[in-house]
Biopython code that builds the backbone (N, CA, C, O; Angstrom):
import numpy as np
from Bio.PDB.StructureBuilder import StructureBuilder

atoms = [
    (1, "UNK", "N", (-60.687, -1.069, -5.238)),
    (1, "UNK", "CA", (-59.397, -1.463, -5.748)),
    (1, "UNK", "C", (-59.567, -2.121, -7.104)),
    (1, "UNK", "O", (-59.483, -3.343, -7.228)),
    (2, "UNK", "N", (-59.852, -1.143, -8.319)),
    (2, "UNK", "CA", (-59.593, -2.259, -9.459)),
    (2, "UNK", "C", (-58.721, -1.586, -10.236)),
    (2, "UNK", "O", (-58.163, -0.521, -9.971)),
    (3, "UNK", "N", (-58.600, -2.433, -11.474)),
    (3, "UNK", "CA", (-57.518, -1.501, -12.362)),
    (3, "UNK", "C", (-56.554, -2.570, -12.171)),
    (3, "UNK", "O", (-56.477, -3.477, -11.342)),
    (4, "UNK", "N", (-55.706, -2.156, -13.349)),
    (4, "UNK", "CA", (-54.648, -3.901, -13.144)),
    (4, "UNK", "C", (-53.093, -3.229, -12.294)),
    (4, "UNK", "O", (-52.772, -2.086, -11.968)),
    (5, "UNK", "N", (-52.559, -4.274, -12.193)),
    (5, "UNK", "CA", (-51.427, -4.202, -11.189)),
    (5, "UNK", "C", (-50.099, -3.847, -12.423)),
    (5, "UNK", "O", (-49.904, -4.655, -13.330)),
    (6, "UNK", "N", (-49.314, -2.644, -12.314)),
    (6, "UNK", "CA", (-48.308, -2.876, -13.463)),
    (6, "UNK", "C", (-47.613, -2.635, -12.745)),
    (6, "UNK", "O", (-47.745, -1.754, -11.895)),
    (7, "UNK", "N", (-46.244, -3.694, -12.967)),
    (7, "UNK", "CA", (-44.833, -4.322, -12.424)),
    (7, "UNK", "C", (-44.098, -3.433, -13.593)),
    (7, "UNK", "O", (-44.449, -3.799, -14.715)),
    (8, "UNK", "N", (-43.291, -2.503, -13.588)),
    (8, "UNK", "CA", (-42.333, -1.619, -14.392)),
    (8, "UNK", "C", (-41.260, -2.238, -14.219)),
    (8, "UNK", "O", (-40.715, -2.483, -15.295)),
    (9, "UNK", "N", (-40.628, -2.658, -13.203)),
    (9, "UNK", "CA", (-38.918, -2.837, -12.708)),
    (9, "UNK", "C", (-38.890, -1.610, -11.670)),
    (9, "UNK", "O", (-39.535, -0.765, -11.048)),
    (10, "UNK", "N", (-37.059, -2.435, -12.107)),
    (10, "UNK", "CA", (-36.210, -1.013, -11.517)),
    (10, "UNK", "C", (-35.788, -0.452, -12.651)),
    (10, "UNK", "O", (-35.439, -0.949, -13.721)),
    (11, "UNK", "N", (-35.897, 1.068, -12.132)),
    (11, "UNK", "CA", (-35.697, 2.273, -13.009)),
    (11, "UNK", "C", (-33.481, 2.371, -13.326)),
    (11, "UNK", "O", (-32.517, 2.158, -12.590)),
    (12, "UNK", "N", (-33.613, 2.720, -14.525)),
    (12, "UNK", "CA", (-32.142, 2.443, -14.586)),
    (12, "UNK", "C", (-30.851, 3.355, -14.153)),
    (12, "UNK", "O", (-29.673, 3.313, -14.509)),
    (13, "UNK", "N", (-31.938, 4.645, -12.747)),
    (13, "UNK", "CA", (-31.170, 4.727, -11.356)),
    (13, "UNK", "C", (-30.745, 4.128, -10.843)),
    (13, "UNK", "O", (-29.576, 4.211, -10.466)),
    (14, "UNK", "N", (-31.617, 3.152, -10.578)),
    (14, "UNK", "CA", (-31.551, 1.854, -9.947)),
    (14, "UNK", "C", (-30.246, 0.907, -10.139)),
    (14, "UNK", "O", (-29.404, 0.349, -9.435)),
    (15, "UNK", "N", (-30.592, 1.063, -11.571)),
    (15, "UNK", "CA", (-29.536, -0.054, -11.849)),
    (15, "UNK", "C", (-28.034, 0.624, -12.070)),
    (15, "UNK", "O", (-26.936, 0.079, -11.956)),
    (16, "UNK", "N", (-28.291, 1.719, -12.352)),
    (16, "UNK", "CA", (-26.355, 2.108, -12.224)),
    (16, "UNK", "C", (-26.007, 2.226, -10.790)),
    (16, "UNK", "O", (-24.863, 1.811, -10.602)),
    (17, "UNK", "N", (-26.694, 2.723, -9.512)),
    (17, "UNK", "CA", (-26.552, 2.201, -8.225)),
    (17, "UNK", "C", (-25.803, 1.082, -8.054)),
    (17, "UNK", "O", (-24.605, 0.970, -7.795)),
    (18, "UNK", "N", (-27.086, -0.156, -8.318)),
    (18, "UNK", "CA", (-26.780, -1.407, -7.937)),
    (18, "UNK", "C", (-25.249, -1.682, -8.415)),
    (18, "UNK", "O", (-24.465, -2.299, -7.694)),
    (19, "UNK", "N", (-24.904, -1.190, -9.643)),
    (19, "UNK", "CA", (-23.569, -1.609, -10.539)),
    (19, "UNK", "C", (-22.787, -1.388, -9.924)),
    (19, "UNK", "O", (-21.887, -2.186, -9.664)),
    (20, "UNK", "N", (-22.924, 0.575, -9.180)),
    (20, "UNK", "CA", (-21.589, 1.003, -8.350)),
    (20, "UNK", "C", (-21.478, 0.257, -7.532)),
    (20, "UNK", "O", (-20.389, -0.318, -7.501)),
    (21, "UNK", "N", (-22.489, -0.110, -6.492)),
    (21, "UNK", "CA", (-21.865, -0.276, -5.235)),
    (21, "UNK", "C", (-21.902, -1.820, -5.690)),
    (21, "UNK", "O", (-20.779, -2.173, -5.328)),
    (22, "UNK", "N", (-22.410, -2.782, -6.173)),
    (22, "UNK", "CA", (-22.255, -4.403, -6.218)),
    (22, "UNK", "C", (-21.003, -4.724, -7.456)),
    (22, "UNK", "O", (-20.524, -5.840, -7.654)),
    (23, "UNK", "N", (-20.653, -3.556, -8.152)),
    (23, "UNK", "CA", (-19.542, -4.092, -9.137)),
    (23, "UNK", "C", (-19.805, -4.864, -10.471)),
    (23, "UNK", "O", (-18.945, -5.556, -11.015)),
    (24, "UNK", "N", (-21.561, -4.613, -11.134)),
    (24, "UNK", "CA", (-21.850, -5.600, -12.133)),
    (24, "UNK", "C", (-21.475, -4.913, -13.164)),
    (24, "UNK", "O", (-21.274, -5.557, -14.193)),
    (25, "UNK", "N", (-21.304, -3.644, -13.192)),
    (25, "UNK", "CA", (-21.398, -2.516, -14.272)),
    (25, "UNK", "C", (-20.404, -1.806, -14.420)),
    (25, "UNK", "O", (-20.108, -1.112, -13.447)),
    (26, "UNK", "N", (-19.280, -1.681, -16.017)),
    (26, "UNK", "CA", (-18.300, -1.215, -16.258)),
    (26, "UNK", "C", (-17.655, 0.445, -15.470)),
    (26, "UNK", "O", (-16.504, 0.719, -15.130)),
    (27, "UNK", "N", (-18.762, 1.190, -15.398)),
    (27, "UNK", "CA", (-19.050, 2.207, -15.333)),
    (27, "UNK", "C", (-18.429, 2.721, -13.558)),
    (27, "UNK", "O", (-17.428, 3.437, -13.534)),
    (28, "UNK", "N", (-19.105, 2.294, -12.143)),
    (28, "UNK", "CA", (-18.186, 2.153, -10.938)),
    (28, "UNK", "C", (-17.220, 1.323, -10.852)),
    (28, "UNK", "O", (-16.315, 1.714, -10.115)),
    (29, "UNK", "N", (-17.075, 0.349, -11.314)),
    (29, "UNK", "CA", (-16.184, -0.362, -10.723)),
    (29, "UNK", "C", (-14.428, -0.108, -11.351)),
    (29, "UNK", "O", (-13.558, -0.843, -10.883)),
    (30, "UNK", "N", (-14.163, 0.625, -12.076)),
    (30, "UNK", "CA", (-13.153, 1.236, -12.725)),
    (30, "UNK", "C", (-12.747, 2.150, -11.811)),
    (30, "UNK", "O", (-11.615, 2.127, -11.329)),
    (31, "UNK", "N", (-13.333, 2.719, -11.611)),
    (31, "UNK", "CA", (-12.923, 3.869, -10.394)),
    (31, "UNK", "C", (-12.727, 3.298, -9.182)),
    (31, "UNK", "O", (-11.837, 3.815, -8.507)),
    (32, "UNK", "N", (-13.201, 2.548, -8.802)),
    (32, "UNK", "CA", (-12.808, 1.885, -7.182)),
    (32, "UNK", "C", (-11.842, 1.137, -7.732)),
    (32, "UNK", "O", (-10.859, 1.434, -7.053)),
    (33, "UNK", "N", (-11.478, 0.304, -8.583)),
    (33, "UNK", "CA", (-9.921, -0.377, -8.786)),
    (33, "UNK", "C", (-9.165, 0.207, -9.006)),
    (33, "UNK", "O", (-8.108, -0.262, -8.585)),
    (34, "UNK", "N", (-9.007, 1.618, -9.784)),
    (34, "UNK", "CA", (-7.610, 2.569, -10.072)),
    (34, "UNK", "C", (-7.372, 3.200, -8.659)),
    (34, "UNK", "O", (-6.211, 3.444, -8.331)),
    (35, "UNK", "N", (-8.391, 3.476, -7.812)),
    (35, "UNK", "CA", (-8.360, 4.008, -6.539)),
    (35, "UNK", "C", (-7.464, 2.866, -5.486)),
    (35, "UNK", "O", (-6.576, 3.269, -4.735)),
    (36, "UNK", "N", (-7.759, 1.802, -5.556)),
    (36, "UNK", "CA", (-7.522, 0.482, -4.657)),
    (36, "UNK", "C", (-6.071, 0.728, -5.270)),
    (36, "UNK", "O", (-5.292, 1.331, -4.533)),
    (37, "UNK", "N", (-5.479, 0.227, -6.882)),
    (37, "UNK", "CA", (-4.421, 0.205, -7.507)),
    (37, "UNK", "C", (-3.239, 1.379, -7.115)),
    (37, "UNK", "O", (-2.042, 1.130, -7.262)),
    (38, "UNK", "N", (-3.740, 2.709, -6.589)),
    (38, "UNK", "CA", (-2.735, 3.767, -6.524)),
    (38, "UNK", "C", (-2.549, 3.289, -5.082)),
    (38, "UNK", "O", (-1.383, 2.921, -4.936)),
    (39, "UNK", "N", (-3.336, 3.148, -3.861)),
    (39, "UNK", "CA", (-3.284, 2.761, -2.426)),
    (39, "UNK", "C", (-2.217, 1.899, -2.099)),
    (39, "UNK", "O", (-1.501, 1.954, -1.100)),
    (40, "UNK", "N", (-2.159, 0.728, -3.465)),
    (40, "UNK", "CA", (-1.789, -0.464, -3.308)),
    (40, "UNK", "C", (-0.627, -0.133, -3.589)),
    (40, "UNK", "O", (0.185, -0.638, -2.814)),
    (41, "UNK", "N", (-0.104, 0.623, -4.518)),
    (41, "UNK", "CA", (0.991, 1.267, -5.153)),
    (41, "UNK", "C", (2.064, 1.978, -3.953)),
    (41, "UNK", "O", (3.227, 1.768, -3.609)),
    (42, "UNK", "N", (0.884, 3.006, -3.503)),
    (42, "UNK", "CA", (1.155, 4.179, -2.794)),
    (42, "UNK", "C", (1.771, 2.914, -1.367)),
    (42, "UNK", "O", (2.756, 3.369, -0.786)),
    (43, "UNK", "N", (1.477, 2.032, -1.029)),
    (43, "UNK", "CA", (1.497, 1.195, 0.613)),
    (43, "UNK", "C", (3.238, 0.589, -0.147)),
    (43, "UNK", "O", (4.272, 0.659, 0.516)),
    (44, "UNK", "N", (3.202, 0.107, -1.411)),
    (44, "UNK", "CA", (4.658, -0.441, -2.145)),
    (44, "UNK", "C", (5.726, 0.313, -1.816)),
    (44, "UNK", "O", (6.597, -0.032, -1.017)),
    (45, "UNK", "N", (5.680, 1.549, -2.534)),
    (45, "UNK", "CA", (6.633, 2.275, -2.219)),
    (45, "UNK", "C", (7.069, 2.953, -1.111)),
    (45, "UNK", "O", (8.163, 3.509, -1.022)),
    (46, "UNK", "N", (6.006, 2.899, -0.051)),
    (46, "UNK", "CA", (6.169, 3.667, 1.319)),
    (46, "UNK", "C", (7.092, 1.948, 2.003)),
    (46, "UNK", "O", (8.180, 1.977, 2.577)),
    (47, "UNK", "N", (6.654, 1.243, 1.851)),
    (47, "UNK", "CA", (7.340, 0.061, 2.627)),
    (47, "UNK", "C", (8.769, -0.015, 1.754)),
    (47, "UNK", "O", (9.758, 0.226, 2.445)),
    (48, "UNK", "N", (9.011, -0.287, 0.459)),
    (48, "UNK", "CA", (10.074, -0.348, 0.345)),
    (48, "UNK", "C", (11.125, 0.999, 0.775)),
    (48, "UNK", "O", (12.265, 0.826, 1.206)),
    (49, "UNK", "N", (10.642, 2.036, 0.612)),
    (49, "UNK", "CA", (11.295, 3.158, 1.636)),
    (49, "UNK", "C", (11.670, 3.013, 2.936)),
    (49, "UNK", "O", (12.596, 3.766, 3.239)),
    (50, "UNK", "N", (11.208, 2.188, 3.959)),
    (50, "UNK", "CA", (10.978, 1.868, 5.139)),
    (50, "UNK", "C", (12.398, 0.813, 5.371)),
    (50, "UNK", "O", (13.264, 0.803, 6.245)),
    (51, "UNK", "N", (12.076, -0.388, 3.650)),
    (51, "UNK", "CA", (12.846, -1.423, 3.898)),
    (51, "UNK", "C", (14.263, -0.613, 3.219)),
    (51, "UNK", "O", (15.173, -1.061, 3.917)),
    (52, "UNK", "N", (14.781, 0.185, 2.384)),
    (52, "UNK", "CA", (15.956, 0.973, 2.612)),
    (52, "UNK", "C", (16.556, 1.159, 3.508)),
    (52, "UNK", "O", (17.584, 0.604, 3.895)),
    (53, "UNK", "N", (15.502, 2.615, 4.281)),
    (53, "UNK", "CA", (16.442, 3.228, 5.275)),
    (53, "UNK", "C", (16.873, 2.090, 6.205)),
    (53, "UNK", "O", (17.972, 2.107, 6.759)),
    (54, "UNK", "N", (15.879, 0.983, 6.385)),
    (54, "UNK", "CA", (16.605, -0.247, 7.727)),
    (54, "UNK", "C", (17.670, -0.620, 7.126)),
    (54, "UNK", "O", (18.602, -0.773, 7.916)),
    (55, "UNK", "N", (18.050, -0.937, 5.515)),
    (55, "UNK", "CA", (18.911, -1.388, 5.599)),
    (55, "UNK", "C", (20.283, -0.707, 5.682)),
    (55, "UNK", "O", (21.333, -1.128, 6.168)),
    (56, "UNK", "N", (19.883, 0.915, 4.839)),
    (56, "UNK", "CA", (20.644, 1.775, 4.875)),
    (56, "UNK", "C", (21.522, 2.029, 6.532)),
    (56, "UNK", "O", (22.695, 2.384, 6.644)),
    (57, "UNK", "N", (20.510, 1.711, 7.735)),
    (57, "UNK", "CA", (20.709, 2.201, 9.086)),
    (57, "UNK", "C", (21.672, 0.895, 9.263)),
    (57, "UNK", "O", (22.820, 0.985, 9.697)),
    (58, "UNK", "N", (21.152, -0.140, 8.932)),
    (58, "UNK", "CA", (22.171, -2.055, 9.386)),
    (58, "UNK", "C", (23.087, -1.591, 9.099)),
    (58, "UNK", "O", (23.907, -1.378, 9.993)),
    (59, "UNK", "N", (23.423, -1.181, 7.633)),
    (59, "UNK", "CA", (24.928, -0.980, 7.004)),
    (59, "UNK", "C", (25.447, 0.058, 7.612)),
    (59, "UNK", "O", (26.645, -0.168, 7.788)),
    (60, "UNK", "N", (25.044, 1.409, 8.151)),
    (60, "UNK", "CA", (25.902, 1.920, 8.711)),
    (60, "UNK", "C", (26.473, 1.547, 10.627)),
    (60, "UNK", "O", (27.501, 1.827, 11.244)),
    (61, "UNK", "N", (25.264, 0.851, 10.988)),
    (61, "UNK", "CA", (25.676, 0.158, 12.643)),
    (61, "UNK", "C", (27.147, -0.854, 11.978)),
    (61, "UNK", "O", (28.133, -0.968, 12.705)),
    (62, "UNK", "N", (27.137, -1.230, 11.188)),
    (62, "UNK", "CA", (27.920, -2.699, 11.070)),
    (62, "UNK", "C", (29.517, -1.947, 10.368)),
    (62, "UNK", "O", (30.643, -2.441, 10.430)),
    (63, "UNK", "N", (29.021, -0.379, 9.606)),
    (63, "UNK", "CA", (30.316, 0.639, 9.424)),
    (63, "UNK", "C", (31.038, 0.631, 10.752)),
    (63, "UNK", "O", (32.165, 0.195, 10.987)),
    (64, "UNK", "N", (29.924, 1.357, 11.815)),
    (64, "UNK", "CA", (30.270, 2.113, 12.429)),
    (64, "UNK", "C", (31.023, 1.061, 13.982)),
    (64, "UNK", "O", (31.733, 1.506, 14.885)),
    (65, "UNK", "N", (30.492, -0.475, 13.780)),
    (65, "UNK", "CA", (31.035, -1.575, 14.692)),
    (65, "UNK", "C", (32.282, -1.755, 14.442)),
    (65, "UNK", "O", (33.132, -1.892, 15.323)),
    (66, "UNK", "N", (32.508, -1.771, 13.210)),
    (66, "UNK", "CA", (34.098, -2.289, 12.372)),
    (66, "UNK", "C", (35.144, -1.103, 12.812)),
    (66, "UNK", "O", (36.244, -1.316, 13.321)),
    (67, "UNK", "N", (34.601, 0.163, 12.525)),
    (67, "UNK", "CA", (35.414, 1.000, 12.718)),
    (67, "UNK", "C", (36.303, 1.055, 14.569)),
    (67, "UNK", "O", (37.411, 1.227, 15.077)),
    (68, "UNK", "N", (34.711, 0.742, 14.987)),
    (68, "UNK", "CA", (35.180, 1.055, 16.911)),
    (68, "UNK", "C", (36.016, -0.335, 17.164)),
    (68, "UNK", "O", (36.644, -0.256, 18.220)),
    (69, "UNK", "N", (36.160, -1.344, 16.617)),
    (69, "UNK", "CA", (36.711, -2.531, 16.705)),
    (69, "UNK", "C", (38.277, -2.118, 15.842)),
    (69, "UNK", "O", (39.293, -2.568, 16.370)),
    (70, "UNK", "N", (38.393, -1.533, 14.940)),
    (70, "UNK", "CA", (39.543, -1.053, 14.681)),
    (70, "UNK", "C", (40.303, -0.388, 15.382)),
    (70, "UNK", "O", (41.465, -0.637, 15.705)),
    (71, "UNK", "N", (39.252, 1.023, 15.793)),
    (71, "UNK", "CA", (40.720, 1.250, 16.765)),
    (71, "UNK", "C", (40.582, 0.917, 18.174)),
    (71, "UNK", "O", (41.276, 1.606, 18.922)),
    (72, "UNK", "N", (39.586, -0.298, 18.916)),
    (72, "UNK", "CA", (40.105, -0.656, 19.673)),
    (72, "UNK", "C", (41.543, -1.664, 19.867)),
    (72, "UNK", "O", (42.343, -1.657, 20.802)),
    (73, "UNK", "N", (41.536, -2.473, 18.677)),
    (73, "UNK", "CA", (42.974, -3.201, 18.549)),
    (73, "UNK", "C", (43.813, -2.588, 18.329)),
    (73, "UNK", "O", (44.928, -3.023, 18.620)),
    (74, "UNK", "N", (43.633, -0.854, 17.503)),
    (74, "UNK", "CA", (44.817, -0.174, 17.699)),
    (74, "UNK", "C", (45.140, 0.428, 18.602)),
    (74, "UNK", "O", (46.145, 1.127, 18.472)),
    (75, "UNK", "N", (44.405, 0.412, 19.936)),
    (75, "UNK", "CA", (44.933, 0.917, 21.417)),
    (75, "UNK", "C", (45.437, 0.012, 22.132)),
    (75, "UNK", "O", (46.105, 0.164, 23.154)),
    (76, "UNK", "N", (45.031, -1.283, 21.444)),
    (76, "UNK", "CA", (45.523, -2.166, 22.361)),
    (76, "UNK", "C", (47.236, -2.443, 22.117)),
    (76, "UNK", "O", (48.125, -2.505, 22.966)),
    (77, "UNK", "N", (47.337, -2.615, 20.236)),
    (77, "UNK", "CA", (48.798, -2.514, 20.249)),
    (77, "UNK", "C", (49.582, -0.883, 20.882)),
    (77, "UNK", "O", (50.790, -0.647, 20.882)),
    (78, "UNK", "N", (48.793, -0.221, 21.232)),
    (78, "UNK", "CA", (49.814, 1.199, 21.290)),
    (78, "UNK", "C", (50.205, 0.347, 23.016)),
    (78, "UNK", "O", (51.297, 0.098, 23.528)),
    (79, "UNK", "N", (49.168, 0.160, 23.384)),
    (79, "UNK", "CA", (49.830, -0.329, 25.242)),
    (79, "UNK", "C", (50.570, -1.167, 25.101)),
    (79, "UNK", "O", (51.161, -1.189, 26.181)),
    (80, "UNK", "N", (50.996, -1.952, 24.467)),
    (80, "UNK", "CA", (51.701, -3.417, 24.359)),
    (80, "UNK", "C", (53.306, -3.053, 24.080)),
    (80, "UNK", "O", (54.130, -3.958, 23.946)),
]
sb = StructureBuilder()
sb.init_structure("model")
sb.init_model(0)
sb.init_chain("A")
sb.init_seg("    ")
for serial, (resi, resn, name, xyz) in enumerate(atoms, 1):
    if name == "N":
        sb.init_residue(resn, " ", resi, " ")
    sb.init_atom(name, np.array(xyz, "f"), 0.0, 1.0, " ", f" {name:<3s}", serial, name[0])
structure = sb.get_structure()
């Protein structure tokens, strides 16, 4: 065993790896936030769709209460 010991590093495979997946390096981490950003986007608009139609559905139960309450008082004056 002789001959000297040479320490190189990590090869700068290495290091654009480490960047993607740990986030140190401009290069992955742009792409996993526009990805996260459309999800985040994409989850916004599916819920406020969600929160519409409920309200769209309230407003028509509370149409459709008023109306059956209308003409129940108008059957009631027709018997009277």
């Amino acid at each position: 065993m002789s001959g000297p010991i040479v320490r190189t590093g990590a090869t700068p495979e290495f290091w654009n790896n480490w960047d993607r997946i740990f986030g140190d390096g401009p290069s992955g981490t742009t792409k996993t936030k526009k990805k996260a950003g459309k999800k985040k986007a994409a989850k916004k608009a599916a819920a406020k769709k969600k929160a519409a139609t409920k309200k769209k559905t309230a407003a028509s139960a509370t149409k459709a209460a008023t109306k059956t309450a209308k003409k129940k008082k108008a059957a009631k004056k027709k018997k009277k």
